[in-house]
C-alpha positions, 0 to 999 in steps of 0.5 A: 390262551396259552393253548391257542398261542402254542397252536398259532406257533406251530401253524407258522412254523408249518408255514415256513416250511412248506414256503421253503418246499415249495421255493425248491419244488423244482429243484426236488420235482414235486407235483403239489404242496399242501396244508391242512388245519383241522378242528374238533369239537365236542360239548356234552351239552351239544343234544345233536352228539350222542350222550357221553359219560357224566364225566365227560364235559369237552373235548378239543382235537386240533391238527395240523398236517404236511403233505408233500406229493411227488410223481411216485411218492407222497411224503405227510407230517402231521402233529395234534393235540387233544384235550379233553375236559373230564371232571368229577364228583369224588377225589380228583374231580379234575381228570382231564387229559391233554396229550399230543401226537406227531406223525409221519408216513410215506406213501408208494404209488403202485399204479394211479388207482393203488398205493401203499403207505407205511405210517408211524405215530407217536403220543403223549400226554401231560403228566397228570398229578393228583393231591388226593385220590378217592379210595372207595369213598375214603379220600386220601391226600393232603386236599381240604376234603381228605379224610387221611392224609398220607407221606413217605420219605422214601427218596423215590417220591420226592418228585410227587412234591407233597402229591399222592399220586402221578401218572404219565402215559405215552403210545407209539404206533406203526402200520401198513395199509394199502389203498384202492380208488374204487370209483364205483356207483357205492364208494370212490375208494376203499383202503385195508390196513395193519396197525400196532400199538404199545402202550407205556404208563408210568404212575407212583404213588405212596400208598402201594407201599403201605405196609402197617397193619394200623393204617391198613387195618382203619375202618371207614364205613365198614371197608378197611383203608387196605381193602380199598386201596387194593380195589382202586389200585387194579383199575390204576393202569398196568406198568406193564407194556401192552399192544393193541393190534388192529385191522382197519377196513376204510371206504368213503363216497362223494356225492356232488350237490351244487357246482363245487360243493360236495356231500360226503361220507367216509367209514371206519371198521376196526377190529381189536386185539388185545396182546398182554392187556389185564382187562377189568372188565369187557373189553371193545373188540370192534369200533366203527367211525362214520364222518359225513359233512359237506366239502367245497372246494375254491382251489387253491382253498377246501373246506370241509364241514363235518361230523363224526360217530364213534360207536365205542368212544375213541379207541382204535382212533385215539390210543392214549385215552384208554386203559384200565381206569378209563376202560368203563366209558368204551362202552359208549359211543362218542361223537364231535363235529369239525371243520378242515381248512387245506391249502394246495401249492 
C-alpha cells in the first residue's frame, strides 16, 4: 500500500508542475507539454513470458516522465521505481531488490529529421539487510535456521544492529545518442548511442574479519567454515568501482491497423564492455530488447499496450541489477508486459 502511496504522490506533484509549465508556455515559447505513466509487470507464473530464474517470483517497474518540447530543444525528467520480488530456498531466502532511478536529458534538434540528446541518470537501491547468509550450505547468523552464529564489537558493525550482513549499491550513468527518423518502408527511424555506467556497492559483514583458526578451521560436512566463507565472499560484489560501456543501436517501425490505433515494433541492440569488472564467470557481451504492442491515440490521450523481450535478462537497460552475485541469471532471457499511459498539452 505504501508502495502505491509514494507513486500516487509523486504522479501530483509531476502534475503541479507541468500545470505551472504549461500556465508559462507562453512566457518560455513551448511547443508542447506532456506526461507519460508507464507500467511493467512480470510473473513467473504468466507462460506467455519466458522462463525466469527459480528465484525469480515478480517484478514491478513504474514510471513516471516530463516532457518539455521546444522549437530547438526538448527538455525530459523521468523517475522509476523497480522492485523486484527474488526469493530463495537457502539463507537469506528473501533477496529482493527495490531501487529507484531519476533522469534527466536534453535534446538538440539539428534539423526536423536529426537530433542530438546528452542523457544522465542516476539509481539506487534500498539497502538490503540480511540476519543470516548461507555459507556453502552452512548457515550463519542469529536466524532460527543458523547452524552458528557470529559477532564482533568492533564499532564499525554497530550499524548491522545484530545483522550479518548488508549490502548498498548505487549507479550513475551519462551518454550521448543521436537520432535519425528514417520513414522508410522498414523502420521510421533509427537512433546510435554512447553510454557509461559506474557502479558503487558497499557491504559489510562481520565475517571478513574472522581471524581464529578455531572457527576458521570448524568442520561442517566435510567443508571447513573458512573454505566457505572465502567461496561466498568472491561472488559478494566487488568494492571496487567498475564501469559498464555500452553501444546502443535503436530502430523501430508503426504499422496502422484501424483509423488510430497502431501495431508497433521497436529493437535494441546493445554491446557491452566490461572496464575493471572481476567477473566470476562468463559475462553478456550483447543484449537485445524487442517491444511490440498496440498504440491508440485519442489526443489529448495515447496509450500503448506492450510487450518486452530481453535476451540477456536486464543488463544494459536496468544497471543496479547485475553484479557478481547476480551475474549467473544474465544468461537468461527475460521478458514483462506493459501499459504507457501520455497526456499531451
Amino acid at each position: 500500500m505504501s508502495l502505491y502511496l509514494a507513486r500516487f504522490t509523486f504522479f501530483f506533484r509531476c502534475l503541479c508542475v507541468l500545470s505551472v509549465g504549461v500556465v508559462q508556455a507562453s512566457v518560455i515559447n513551448a511547443s508542447e507539454y506532456s506526461i507519460s505513466v508507464d507500467q511493467r509487470l512480470m510473473d513467473r507464473n504468466w507462460s506467455f513470458l519466458p522462463t525466469v530464474p527459480p528465484s525469480y517470483q515478480s517484478a514491478d517497474d513504474f514510471s513516471v516522465v516530463i516532457d518539455a518540447d521546444f522549437n530547438k530543444f526538448v527538455l525530459e525528467l523521468g523517475r522509476s521505481s523497480l522492485d523486484l520480488e527474488l526469493l530463495r530456498a537457502t539463507e537469506p531466502k528473501d533477496v529482493s531488490l527495490s531501487a529507484i532511478k531519476n533522469a534527466v536529458s536534453f535534446s538538440y534538434k539539428l534539423s526536423n529529421e536529426q537530433k542530438i540528446t546528452l542523457a544522465m541518470s542516476q539509481q539506487e537501491a534500498d539497502e538490503q539487510r540480511f540476519e543470516c547468509y548461507g555459507f556453502a550450505g552452512i548457515t550463519v547468523g542469529s536466524c532460527d535456521a543458523s547452524d552458528i552464529q557470529i559477532n564482533s564489537s568492533d564499532a564499525k558493525y554497530n550499524n548491522l544492529k545484530g545483522d550479518l550482513v548488508s549490502i548498498k549499491a548505487k549507479t550513475g550513468t551519462k551518454g550521448v545518442t543521436f537520432h535519425q527518423n528514417s520513414n522508410s518502408t522498414w523502420t521510421d527511424y533509427w537512433s546510435l548511442g554512447l553510454l557509461s555506467t559506474t557502479h558503487d556497492y558497499r557491504w559489510l559483514s562481520p565475517v571478513e574479519d574472522i581471524k581464529s583458526p578455531f572457527i576458521l578451521g570448524l568442520m561442517f560436512d566435510d567443508v571447513t567454515l573458512g573454505e566457505a566463507i572465502n567461496d561466498a565472499l568472491r561472488i559478494f560484489p566487488q568494492r571496487d568501482r567498475w564501469r559498464l560501456n555500452q553501444v546502443n543501436f535503436g530502430t523501430g517501425k508503426r504499422y496502422p491497423i484501424y483509423k488510430n490505433v497502431e501495431f508497433f515494433t521497436e529493437a535494441d541492440l546493445v554491446y557491452l564492455h566490461y572496464s575493471n569488472y572481476q567477473s566470476v564467470a562468463a559475462t553478456p557481451r550483447y543484449n537485445i530488447k524487442v517491444r511490440a504492442g498496440l498504440s491508440v491515440d485519442f489526443r489529448p490521450l495515447m496509450v500503448e499496450f506492450y510487450g518486452n523481450y530481453y535476451h540477456h535478462n536486464l543488463i544494459g537497460f536496468e544497471p543496479i541489477s547485475f553484479n557478481q552475485r547476480t551475474e549467473h541469471h544474465f544468461k537468461r532471457a527475460y521478458g514483462n508486459v506493459g501499459i504507457k499511459i501520455q497526456f499531451l498539452f
